[in-house]
KOLNU-262329 format. One record per residue: residue number from 1; x, y, z of N, C-alpha, C in turn. Coordinates in Angstrom, 3 decimals, padded with zeros to 6 digits. Layout:
+-----+----------+----------+----------+----------+----------+----------+----------+----------+----------+
: num :     n_xx :     n_yy :     n_zz :    ca_xx :    ca_yy :    ca_zz :     c_xx :     c_yy :     c_zz :
+-----+----------+----------+----------+----------+----------+----------+----------+----------+----------+
: NUM :        X :        Y :        Z :        X :        Y :        Z :        X :        Y :        Z :
...
+-----+----------+----------+----------+----------+----------+----------+----------+----------+----------+
END
This chain:
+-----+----------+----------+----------+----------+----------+----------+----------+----------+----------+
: num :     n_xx :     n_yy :     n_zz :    ca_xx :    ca_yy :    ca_zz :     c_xx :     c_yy :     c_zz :
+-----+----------+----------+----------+----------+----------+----------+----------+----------+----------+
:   1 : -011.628 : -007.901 : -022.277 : -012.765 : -008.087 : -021.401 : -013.626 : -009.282 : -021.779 :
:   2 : -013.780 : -009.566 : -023.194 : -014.656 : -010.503 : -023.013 : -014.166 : -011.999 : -022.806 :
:   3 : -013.178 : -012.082 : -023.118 : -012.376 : -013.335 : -022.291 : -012.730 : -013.208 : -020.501 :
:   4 : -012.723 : -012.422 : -019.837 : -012.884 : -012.287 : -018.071 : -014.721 : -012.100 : -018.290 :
:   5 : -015.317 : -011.464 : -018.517 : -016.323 : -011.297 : -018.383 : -017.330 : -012.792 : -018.086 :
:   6 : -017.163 : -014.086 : -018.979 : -017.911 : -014.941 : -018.419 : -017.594 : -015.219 : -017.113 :
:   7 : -016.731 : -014.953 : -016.482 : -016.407 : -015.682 : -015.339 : -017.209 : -015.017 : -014.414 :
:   8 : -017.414 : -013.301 : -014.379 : -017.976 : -012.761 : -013.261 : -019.426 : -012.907 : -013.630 :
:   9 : -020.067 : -013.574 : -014.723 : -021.466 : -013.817 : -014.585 : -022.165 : -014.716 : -014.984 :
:  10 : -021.371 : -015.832 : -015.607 : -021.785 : -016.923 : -015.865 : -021.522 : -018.235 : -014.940 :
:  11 : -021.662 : -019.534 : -015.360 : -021.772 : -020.752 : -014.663 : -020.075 : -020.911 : -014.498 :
:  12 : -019.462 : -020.567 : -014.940 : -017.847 : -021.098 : -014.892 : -017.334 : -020.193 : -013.319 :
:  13 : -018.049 : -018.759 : -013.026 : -017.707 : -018.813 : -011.488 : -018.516 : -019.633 : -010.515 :
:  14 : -019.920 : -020.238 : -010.759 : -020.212 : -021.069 : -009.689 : -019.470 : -022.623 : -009.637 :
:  15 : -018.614 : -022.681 : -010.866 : -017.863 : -023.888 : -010.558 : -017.178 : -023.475 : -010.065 :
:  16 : -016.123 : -022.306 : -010.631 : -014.776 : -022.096 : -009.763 : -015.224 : -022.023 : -008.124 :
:  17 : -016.129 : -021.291 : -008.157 : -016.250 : -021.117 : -006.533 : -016.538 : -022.353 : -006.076 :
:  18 : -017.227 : -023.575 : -006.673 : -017.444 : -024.789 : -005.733 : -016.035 : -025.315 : -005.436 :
:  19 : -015.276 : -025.396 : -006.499 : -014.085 : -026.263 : -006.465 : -013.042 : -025.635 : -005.597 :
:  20 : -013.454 : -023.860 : -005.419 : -012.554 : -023.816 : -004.167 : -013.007 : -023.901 : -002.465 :
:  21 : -014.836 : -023.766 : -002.959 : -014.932 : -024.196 : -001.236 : -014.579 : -025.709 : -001.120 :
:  22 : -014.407 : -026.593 : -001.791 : -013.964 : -027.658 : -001.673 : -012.524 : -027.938 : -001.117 :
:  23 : -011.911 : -027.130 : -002.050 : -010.454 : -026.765 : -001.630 : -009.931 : -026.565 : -000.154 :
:  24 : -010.651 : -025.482 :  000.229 : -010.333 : -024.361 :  001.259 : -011.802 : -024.470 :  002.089 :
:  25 : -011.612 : -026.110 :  002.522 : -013.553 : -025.942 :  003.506 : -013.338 : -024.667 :  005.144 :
:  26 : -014.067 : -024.422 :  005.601 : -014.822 : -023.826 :  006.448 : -013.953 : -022.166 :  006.074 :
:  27 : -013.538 : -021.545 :  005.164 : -013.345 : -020.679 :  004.719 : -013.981 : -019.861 :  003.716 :
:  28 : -015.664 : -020.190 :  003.950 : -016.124 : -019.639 :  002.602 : -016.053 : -017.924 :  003.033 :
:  29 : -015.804 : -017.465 :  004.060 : -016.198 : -015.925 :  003.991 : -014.740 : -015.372 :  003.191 :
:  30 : -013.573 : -016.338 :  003.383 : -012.708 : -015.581 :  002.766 : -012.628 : -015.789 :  001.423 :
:  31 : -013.595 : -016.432 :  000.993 : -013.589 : -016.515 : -000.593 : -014.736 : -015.728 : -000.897 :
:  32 : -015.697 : -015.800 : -000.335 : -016.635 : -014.663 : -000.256 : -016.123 : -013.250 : -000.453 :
:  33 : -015.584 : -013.292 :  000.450 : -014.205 : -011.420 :  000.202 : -013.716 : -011.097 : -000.875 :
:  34 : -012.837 : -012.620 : -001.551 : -012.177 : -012.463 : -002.605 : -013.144 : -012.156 : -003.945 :
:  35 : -014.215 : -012.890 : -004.255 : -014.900 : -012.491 : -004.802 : -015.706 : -011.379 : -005.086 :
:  36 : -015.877 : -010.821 : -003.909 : -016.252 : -009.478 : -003.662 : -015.751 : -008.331 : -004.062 :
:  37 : -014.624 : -008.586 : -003.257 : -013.528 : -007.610 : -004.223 : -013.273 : -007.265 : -005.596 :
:  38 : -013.187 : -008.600 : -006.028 : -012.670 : -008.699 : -007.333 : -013.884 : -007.856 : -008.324 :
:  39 : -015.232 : -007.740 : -007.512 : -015.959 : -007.805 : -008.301 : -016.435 : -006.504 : -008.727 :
:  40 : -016.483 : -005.890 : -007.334 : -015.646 : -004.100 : -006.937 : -015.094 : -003.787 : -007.811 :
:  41 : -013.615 : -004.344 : -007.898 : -012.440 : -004.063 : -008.386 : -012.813 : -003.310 : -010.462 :
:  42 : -013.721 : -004.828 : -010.598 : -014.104 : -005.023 : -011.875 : -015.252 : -004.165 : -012.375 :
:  43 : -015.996 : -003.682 : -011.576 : -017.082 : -002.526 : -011.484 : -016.342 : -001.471 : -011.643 :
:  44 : -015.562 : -000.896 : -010.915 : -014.773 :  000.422 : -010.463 : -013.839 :  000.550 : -012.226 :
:  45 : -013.266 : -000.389 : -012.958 : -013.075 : -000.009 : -013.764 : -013.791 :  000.278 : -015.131 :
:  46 : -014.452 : -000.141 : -014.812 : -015.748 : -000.326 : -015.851 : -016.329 :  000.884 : -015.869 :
:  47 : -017.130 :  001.327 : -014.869 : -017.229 :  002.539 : -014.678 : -016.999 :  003.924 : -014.681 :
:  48 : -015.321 :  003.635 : -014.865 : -014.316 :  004.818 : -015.291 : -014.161 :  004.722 : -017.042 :
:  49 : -014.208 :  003.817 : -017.380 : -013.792 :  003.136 : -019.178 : -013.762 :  004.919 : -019.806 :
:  50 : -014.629 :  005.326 : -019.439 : -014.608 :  006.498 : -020.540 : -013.790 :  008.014 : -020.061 :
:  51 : -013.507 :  007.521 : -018.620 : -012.261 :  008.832 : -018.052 : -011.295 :  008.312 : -018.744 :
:  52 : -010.728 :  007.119 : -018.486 : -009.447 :  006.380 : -019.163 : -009.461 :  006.800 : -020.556 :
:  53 : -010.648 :  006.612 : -021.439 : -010.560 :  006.728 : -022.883 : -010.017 :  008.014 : -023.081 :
:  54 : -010.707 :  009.191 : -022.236 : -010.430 :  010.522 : -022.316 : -009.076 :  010.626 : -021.716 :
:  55 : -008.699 :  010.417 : -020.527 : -007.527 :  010.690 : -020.787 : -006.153 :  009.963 : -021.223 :
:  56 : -006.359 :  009.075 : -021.557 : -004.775 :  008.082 : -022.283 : -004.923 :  008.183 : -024.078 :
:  57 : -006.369 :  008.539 : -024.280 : -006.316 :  008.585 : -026.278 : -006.435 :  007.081 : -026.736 :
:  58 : -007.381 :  007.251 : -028.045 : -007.391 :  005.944 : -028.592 : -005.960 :  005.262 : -029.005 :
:  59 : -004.903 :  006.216 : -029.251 : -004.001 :  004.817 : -029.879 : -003.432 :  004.354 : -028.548 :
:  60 : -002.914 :  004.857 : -027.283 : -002.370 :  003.930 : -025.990 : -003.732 :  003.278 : -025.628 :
:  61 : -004.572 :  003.044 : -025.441 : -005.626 :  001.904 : -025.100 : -005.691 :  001.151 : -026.239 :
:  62 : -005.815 :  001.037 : -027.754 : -005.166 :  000.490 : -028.673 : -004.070 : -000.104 : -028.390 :
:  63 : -002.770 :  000.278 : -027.870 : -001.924 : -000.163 : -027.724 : -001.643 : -001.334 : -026.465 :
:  64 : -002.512 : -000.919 : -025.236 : -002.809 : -001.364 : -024.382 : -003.374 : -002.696 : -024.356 :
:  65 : -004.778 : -002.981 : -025.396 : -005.684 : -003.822 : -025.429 : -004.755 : -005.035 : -026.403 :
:  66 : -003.819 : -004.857 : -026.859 : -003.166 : -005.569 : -027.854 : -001.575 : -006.352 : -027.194 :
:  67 : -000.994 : -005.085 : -025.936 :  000.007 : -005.887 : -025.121 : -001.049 : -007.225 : -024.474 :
:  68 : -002.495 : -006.715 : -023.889 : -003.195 : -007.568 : -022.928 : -003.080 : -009.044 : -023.929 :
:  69 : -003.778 : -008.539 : -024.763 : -003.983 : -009.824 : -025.750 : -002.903 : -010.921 : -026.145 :
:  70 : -001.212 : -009.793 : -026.107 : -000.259 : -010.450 : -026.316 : -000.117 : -011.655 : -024.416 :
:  71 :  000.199 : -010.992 : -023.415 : -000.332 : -010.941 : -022.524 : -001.026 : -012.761 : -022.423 :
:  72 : -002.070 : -012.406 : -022.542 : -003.143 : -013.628 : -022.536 : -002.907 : -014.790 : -023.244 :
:  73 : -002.408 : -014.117 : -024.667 : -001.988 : -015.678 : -025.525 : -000.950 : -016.096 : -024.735 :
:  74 :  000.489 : -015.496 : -024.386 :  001.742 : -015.823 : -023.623 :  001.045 : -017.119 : -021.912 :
:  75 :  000.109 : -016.496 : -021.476 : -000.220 : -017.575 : -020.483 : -000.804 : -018.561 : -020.998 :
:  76 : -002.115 : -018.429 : -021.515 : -002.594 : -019.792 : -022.512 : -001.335 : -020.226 : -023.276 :
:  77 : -000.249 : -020.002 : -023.892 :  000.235 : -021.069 : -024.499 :  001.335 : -021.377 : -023.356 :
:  78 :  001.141 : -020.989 : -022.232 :  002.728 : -021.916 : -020.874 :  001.917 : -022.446 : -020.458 :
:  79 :  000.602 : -022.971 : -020.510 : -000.409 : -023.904 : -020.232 : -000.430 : -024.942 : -020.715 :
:  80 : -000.149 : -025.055 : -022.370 : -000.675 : -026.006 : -022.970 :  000.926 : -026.294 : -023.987 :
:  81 :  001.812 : -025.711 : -023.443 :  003.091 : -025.926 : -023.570 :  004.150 : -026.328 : -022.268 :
:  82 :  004.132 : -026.844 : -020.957 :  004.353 : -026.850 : -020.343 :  006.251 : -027.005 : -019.929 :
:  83 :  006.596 : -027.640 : -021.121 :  007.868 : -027.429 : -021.159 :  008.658 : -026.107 : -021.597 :
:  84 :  008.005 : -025.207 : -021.882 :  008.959 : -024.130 : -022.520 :  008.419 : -023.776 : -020.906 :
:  85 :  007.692 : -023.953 : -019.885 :  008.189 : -022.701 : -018.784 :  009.383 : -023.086 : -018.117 :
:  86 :  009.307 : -022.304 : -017.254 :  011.040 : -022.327 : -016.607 :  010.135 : -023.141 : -015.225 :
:  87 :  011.256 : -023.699 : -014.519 :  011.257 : -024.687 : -013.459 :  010.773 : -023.813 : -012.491 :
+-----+----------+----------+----------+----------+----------+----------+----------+----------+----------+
END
C-alpha cells in the first residue's frame, strides 16, 4: 500500500491526470469515472482490511503482501531492464 497510496492523494495523481487529459482531450468524464472508481475500488478494500485479516490469518496475508512485493519489484525491474521483456 504505501507504494499506491501517494498516487490517490498526493501531487503525482494531479500530474497523472493532467497528462492524460492531454492525452485523451474532450474525454475528461471518462477519466473522471476511471478515477472514481478506482478510488471506490481502493476505499472498499480498505475498509474490509480487518474482515480479510480475520478471515485468511496472519501468515496468508504475510504471504500475500510478499508475492505483491515480489510482484512490484518484477514490473519495476521490466522497466528499467527493457530487454529481458519479451517482444
Amino acid at each position: 500500500m504505501p507504494v499506491t497510496f501517494p498516487y490517490f492523494v498526493g501531487p503525482s495523481m494531479m500530474a497523472t491526470e493532467a497528462i492524460f487529459m492531454q492525452q485523451y482531450q474532450g474525454q475528461w468524464l471518462m477519466l473522471l469515472g476511471a478515477a472514481a472508481v478506482c478510488w471506490v475500488v481502493a476505499a472498499v478494500i480498505l475498509m474490509s482490511s480487518a474482515l480479510w485479516q480475520r478471515l485468511l490469518g496472519d501468515k496468508v496475508l504475510a504471504a500475500f503482501e510478499r508475492l505483491m512485493g515480489m510482484l512490484i519489484t518484477t514490473l519495476n525491474s521490466s522497466d528499467l531492464c527493457p530487454r529481458f521483456t519479451s517482444p
